[in-house]
C-alpha positions as CSV (number, residue, x, y, z in Angstrom):
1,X,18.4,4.8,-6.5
2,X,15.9,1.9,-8.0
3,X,15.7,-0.7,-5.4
4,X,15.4,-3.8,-7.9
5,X,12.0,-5.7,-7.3
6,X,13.9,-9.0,-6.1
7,X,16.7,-8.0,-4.0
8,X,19.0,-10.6,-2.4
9,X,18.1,-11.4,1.2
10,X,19.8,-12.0,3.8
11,X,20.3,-15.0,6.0
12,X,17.5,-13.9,8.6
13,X,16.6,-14.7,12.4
14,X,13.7,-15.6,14.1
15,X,13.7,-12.0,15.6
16,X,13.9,-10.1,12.4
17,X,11.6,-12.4,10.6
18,X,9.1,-11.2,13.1
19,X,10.3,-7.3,13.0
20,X,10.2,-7.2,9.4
21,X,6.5,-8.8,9.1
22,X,5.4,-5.7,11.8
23,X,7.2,-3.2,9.5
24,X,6.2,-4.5,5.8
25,X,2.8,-5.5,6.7
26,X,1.9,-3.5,9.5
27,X,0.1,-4.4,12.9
28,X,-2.5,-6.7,13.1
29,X,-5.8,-4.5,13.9
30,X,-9.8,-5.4,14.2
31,X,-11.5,-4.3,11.2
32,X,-14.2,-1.5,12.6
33,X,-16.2,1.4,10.8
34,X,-13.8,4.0,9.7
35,X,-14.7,7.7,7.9
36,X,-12.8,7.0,4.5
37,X,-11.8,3.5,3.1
38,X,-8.4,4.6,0.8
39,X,-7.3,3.0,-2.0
40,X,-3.8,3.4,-3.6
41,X,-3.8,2.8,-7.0
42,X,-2.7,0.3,-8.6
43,X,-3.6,-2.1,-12.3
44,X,-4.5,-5.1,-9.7
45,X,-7.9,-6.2,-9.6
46,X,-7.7,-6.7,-5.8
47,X,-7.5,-3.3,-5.6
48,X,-11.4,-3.0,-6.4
49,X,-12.8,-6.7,-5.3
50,X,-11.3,-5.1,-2.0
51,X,-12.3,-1.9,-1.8
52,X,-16.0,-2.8,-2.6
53,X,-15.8,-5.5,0.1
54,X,-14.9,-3.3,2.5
55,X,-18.0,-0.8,1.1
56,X,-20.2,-3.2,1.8
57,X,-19.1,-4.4,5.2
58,X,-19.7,-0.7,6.2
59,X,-16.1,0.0,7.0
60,X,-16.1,3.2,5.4
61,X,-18.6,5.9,4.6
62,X,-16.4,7.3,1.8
63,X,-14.2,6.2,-0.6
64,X,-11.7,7.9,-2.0
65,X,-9.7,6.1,-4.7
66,X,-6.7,7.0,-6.2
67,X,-4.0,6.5,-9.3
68,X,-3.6,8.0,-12.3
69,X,-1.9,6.8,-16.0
70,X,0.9,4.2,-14.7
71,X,4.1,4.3,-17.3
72,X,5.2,1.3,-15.6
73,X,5.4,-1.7,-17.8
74,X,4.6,-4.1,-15.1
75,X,1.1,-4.0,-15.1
76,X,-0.8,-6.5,-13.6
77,X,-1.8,-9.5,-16.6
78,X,-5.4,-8.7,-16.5
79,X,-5.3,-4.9,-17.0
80,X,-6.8,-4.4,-20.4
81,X,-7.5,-0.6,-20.3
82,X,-4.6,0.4,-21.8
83,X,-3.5,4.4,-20.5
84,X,-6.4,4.9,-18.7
85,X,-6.3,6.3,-15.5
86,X,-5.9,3.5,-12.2
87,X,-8.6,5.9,-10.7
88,X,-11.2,5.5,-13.3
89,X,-10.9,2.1,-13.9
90,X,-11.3,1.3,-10.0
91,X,-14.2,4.0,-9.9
92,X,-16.2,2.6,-12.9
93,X,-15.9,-1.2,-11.5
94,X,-17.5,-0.1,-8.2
95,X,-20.1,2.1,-9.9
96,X,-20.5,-1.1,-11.7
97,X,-21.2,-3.0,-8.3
98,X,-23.8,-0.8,-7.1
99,X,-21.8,1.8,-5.3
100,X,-23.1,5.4,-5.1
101,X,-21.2,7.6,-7.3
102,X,-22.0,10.6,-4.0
103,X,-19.8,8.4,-2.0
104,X,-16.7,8.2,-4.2
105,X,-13.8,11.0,-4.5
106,X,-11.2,10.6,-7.2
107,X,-7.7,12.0,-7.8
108,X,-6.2,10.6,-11.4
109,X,-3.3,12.4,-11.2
110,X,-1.0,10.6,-9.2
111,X,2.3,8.7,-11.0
112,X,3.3,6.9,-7.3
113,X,1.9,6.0,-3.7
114,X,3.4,9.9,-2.5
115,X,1.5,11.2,-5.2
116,X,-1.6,9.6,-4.2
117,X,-1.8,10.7,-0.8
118,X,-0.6,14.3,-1.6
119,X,-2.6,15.2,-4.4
120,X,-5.6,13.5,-3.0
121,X,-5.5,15.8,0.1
122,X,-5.5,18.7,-2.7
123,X,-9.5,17.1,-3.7
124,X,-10.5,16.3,0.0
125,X,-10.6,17.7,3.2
126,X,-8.8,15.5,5.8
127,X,-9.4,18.0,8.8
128,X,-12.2,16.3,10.5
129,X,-11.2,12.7,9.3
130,X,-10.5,10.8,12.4
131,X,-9.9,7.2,10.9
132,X,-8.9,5.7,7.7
133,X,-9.2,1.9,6.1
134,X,-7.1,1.8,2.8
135,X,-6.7,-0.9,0.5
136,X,-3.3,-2.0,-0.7
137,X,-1.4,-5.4,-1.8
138,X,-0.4,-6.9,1.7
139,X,3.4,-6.8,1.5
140,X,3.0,-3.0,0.6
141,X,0.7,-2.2,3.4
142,X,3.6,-0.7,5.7
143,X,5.1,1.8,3.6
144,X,1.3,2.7,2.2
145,X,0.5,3.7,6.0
146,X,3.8,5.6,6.2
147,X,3.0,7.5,3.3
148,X,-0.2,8.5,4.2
149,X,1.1,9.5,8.2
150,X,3.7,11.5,6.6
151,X,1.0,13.9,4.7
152,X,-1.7,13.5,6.4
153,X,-3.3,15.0,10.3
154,X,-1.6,13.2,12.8
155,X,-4.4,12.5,14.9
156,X,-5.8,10.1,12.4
157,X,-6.4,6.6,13.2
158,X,-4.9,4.1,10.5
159,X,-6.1,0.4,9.8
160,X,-4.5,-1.6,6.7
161,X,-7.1,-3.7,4.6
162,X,-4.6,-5.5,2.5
163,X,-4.7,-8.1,-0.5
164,X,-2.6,-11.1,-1.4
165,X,-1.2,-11.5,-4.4
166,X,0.5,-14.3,-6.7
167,X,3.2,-15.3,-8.4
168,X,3.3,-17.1,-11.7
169,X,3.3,-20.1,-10.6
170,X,0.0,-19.3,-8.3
171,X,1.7,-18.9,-5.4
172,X,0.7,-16.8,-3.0
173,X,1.8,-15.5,0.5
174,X,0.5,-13.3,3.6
175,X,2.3,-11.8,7.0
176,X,2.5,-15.9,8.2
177,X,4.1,-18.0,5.7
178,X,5.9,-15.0,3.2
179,X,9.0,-15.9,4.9
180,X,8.8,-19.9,3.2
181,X,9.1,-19.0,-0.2
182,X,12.4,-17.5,-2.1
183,X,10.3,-14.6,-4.1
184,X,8.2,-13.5,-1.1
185,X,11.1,-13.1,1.2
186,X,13.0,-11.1,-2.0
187,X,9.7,-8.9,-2.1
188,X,9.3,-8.3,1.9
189,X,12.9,-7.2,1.9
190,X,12.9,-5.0,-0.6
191,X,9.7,-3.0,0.9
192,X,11.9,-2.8,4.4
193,X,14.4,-1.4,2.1
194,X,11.9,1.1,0.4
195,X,10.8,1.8,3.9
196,X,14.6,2.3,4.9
197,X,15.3,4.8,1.8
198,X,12.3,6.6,1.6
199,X,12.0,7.5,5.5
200,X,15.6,9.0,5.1
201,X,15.0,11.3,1.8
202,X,11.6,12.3,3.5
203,X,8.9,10.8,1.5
204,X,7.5,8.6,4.2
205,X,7.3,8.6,8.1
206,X,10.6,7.3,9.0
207,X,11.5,4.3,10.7
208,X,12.8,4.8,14.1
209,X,15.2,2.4,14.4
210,X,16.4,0.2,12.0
211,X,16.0,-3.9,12.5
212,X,19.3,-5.3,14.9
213,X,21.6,-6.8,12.9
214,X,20.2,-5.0,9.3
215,X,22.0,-1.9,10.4
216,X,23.9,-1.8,7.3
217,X,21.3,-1.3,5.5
218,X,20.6,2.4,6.7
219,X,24.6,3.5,5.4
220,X,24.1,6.3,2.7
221,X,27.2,4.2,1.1
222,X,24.6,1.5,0.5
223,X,22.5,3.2,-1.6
């Protein structure tokens, strides 16, 4: 099943407002110094800007940064690298910015966010990693951290550094306002979907219990 990008909502309550920002955007956390900053890959620039801001306020002593040769056409409008790797990309702008090339990892392999985590636990060894920051657009931040709790030790400690993006029209939205605007509400849904059908083929950490109310949402006849 494709899960189109802009799925139609429905009419929402206070109480599932509120659930789904939890789910979609995860829990808000303080920012403290972690053993790996992680960062899914992706062709937008906040990818970088954020990962190297997180660097630099010492919220990670290792970065390991992930994403290989997206065939997806909808790249973000500044990407001019053409098919090279997410990984490289992100690795040679914060080489660019001063950070040590010792403290990076790559794994430019990876076609998805699965990918990503799996294949980057084939480069590094997770075993004594006790907490992780990873860097990811905001809306995307809750099925990131159950992609990387599905593969990864379970005794890890999670904290989501997420980026806002924008629309065309340079709107933008976070966990506060993305229910206000038509296309942020279409993209926050779609992600509890994705959340929804990925938990149940076994790609991410499934979700316990789905939203009250949104319960059809979790038929097999609805996908």
């Amino acid at each position: 099943m494709i899960i189109p990008k802009y799925p139609e909502v429905p009419r929402l309550t206070d109480n599932q407002i509120e659930e789904l920002t939890e789910i979609v955007f995860c829990k808000e956390t303080e920012f403290k110094n972690n053993d790996v900053i992680f960062v899914f890959g992706t062709t937008h620039p906040g990818s970088y800007e954020n990962a190297l801001q997180a660097y630099k306020k010492g919220l990670g002593k290792e970065i390991i940064i992930s994403g290989g040769t997206s065939g997806s056409p909808d790249k973000h409008k500044d990407w001019i690298y053409g098919d090279k790797s997410e990984a490289r990309v992100l690795f040679e702008k914060l080489v660019a910015h001063g950070v040590p090339i010792e403290k990076m990892v790559i794994e430019d392999k990876s076609t998805n966010s699965m990918e990503n985590v799996i294949f980057s636990k084939e480069i590094y060894d997770f075993s004594k990693t006790k907490s992780i920051i990873f860097i990811s657009k905001n809306y995307a931040s809750g099925r990131q951290l159950r992609t990387l709790k599905k593969y990864l030790p379970n005794d890890i400690h999670y904290t989501a550094y997420g980026y806002n993006i924008y629309f065309d029209d340079e709107t933008t939205f976070d966990r506060h306002d993305w229910m206000k605007y038509d296309k942020s509400k279409s993209l926050v849904f779609g992600e509890y979907l994705r959340i929804l059908f990925y938990g149940k083929l076994g790609y991410i950490e499934e979700l316990s219990e789905p939203i009250k109310g949104l319960e059809k949402y979790t038929d097999p006849l609805f996908y």
